[in-house]
N, C-alpha and C positions, 0 to 999 in steps of 0.2 A: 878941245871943246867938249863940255860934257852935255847931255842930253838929258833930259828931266822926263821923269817914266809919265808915260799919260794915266791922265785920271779914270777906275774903271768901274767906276760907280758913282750913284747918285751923291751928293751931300746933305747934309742936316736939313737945309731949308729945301731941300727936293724931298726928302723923304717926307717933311712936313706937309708941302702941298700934294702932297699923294695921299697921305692917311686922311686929310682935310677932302679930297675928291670921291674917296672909298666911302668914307663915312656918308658924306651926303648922298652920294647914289645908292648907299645901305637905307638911308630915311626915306629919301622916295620910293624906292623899292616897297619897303614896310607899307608907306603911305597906300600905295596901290593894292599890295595883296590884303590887306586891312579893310578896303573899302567896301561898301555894301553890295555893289557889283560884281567886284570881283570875287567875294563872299559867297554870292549867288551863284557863280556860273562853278563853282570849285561844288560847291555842294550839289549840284546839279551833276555832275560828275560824277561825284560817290554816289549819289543813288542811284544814279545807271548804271554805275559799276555793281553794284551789290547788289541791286534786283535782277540783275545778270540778262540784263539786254539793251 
């Protein structure tokens, strides 16, 4: 009886729903750091950082 080696990785429609999953949480991400708040509170940041207190 022969035995069939297990599969050790993803396949094509896996790899697909994954780059399809990355990419969207790459646009939201964007979405976020992009926004006018988050804008804010980052700048807000650097200039306490760089007035040096």
């Amino acid at each position: 009886m022969r035995t069939f080696g297990r599969d050790a990785g993803m396949v094509t429609s896996e790899y697909a729903m994954g780059i399809v999953a990355a990419v969207g949480f790459a646009g939201l991400l964007f979405k976020v750091i992009t926004s006018g708040q988050t804008r804010e509170a980052l700048q807000g940041i650097v200039e306490k950082a760089l007035s040096g207190g």
